[in-house]
C-alpha positions, 0 to 999 in steps of 0.5 A: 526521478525514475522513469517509472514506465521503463522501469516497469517494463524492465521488471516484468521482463525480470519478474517473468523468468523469475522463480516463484515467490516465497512466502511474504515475499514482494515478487518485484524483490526478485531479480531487481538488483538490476534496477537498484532494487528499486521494489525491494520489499518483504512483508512478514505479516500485516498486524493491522489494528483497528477494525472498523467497528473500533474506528469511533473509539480510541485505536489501540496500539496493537500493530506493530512492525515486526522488522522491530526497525524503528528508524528515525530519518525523516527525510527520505529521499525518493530513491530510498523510500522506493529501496525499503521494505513494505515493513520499512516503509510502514515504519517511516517517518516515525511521528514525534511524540508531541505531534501523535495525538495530532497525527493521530486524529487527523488520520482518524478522520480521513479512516472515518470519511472512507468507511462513509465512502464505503470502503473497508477501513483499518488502522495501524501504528495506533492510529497513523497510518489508514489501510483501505481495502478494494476487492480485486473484483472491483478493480479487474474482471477475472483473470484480467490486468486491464482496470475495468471500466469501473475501476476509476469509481473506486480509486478516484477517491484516493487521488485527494491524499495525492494532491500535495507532496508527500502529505503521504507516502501511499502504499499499493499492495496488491494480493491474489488467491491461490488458483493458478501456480505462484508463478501465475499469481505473481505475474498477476499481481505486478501487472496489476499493482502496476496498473494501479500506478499507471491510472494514479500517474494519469488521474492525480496530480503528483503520483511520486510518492506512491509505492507498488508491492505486489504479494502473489498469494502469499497473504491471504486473509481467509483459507482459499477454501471457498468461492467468497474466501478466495475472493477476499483474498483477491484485493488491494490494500492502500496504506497512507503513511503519514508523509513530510509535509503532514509532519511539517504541517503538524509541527505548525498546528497547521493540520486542517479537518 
């Protein structure tokens, strides 16, 4: 597997004479086909589902994809998952039709544990794939890319969707608003996606699967036009995609509550 801390390095080297990202655009797209464009990504537009208001009822199937790819493979190797898109990775594996409603109500109980746990919960792909949402705030003092003391109180809670291979493909996408140049908040965002990964690497016991994205500013939620509008467009999302090993097991009706 890559060295992910030498990787890292070398991105940021990259990243930091890079110029600003485009709209949507992952800024560790830029300048990687050095490193195989190994965080390759391009988020369009994150058409989540369900609120959390419709998580005790039956998800829609709202979300969609808007690559429109809806590839097959299932068995990606790592190197591949870590070359595609945000949009890619959301999109894959795809779930046979026999096993959704399976997939589909396991995941509904995982979104309901972390909506008790507090966090703000949402769901895509009618309900197999979880997206968690922590503020920046919570994470990160102001300005800062070393997680606060704090921050283990908020991703510890993640570390359990790790303990086996590739039961999910986890997706770190971190966001920022708009104060400071594009330059400023892509750097920030990579640095702090990145150590985001490196307290996953160190607290959990297999970080393989875990892709970071960092995003700038270039989805915000609200208009960065107020104190409390800018801080919630400073946050990281964690998207819990289905992996292997969960198909595997629902194939066997093996998928425990």
């Amino acid at each position: 597997m890559y060295n992910k801390y030498i990787l890292s390095f070398l991105l940021l080297s990259l990243i930091a004479s890079a110029t600003p990202a485009a709209a949507g655009d992952n800024v560790f797209q830029r300048g990687v086909t050095a490193v195989k464009n190994f965080f390759k990504g391009n988020k369009d537009a994150k058409e989540t589902a369900d609120s959390v208001e419709e998580l005790n009822a039956d998800p829609s199937s709202k979300a969609k994809i808007k690559s429109g790819k809806q590839p097959v493979k299932r068995d990606y190797t790592l190197e591949q998952l870590y070359e595609l898109t945000l949009d890619e990775n959301l999109a894959v594996p795809v779930v046979p039709q026999n096993h959704k409603a399976a997939v589909k109500a396991y995941q509904l109980v995982q979104a309901r544990k972390l909506v008790a746990a507090g966090y703000n919960v949402e769901t895509m792909r009618n309900g197999e794939v979880v997206i968690a949402t922590i503020q920046s705030d919570d994470l990160f003092n102001p300005n800062d890319t070393v997680l606060a003391s704090k921050a283990g109180k908020y991703l510890r809670t993640f570390a359990q969707f790790l303990r086996v291979p590739d039961m999910y493909r986890m997706m770190l996408v971190m966001h920022s608003d708009d104060t400071g140049t594009a330059a400023y908040t892509d750097a920030l965002t990579s640095t702090r996606v990145l150590a985001v990964l490196d307290w996953f690497e160190t607290n959990a016991s297999n970080s393989d699967y875990i892709i970071p994205y960092a995003m700038g500013a270039s989805e915000p939620l609200f208009l960065n036009n107020s104190i409390s509008n800018r801080q919630r467009n400073r946050r990281l999302e964690i998207y819990l995609v289905p992996g292997k090993t969960l198909l595997d097991l629902a194939e066997k009706g093996r998928l425990t509550y």
